[in-house]
N, C-alpha and C positions, 0 to 999 in steps of 0.2 A: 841270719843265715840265708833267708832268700835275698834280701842284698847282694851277696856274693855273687849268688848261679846267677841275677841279673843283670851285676858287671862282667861276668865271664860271657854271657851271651851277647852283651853291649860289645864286647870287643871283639867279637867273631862277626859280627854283623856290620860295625863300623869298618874294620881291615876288608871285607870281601866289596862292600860297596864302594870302597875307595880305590879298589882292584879292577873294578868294572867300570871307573869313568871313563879310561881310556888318557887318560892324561899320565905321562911318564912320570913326573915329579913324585905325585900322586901315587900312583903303581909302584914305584921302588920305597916311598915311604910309609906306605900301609899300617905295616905292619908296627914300626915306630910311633906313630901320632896314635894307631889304637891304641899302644901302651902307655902311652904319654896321658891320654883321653881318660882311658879306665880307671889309671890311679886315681886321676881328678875328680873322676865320679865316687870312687869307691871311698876315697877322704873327704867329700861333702857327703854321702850317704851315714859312714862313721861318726860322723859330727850331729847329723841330724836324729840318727837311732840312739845315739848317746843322750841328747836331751829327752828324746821318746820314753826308754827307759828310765827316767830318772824320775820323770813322774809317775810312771805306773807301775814304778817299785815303791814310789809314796802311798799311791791308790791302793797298791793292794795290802800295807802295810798300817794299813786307816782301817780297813777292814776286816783287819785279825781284832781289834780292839784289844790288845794288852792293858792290862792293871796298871802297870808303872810306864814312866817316861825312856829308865833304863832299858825295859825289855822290848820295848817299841822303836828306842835307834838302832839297839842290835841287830833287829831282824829285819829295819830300812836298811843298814850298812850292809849285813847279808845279802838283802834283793842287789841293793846298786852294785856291789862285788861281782856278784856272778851277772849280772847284765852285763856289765860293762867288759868284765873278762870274755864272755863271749864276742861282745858287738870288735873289742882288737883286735883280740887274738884270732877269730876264724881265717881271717885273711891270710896271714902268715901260716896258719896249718894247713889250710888248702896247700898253697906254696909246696910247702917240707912234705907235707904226705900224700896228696893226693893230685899232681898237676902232673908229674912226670907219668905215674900210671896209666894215663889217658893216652900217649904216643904208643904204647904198643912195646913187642919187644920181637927182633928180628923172626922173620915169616910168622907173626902175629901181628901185627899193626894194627892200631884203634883207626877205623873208618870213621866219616861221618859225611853222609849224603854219598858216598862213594868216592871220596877222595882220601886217603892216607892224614892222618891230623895236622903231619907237620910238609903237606905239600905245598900250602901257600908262602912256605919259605923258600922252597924249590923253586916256585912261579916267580917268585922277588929275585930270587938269584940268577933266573935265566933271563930274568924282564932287563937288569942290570949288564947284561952282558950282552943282551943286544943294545941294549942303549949305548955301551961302550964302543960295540962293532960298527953304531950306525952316525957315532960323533966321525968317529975316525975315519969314513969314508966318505963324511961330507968334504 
């Protein structure tokens, strides 16, 4: 789960920096290559919390010491289940429940540092439309 809030932060921090070099390309595609950026981390993050779990659903499953062999995979299978269901599925539930929440809802809007949440799409959209007014008048 802190995986998560650390690629949601990776990608607010990647899009604003890529905002401030100052290079057009760059400024109008911010907000894309963070998106692009993020999954990538958060499917090598997925991958590597998935091996993490699997052993320390073994570890902690050595340390129940069960009598039998049967009652000792059930309750490995147990651990890796619910690890593993967490380590996918959080992603996508962020997504479905809790991503839209954070914009706000008209004369409410989520702030953050004193900008509107979804104003760096504002910023892209105006940055783009000077870029267009400033192709055109060369």
């Amino acid at each position: 789960m802190i995986f998560l809030v650390s690629v949601i932060m990776y990608r607010g921090i990647v899009s604003t920096a890529m905002y401030h070099t100052g290079n057009r390309v760059l400024m109008t595609q911010a907000g894309n290559i963070a998106n692009i950026s993020s999954s990538m981390v958060n499917l090598v993050l997925i991958l590597l919390m998935s091996q993490v779990y699997t052993s320390l659903a073994e570890k902690l499953t050595r340390w129940e010491m069960h009598r039998t062999q049967t009652q000792h995979e059930d309750a490995f299978t147990f651990k890796v289940f619910i690890f593993q269901f967490v380590n996918f599925y959080s992603s996508p539930f962020y997504v479905a429940f809790f991503k839209g929440r954070f914009v706000g809802y008209p004369g409410q809007y989520g702030q953050l540092l004193g900008m509107r949440n979804e104003d760096v799409s504002t910023m892209q959209q105006r940055v783009l439309a000077h870029a267009g007014t400033y192709s055109n008048s060369s």
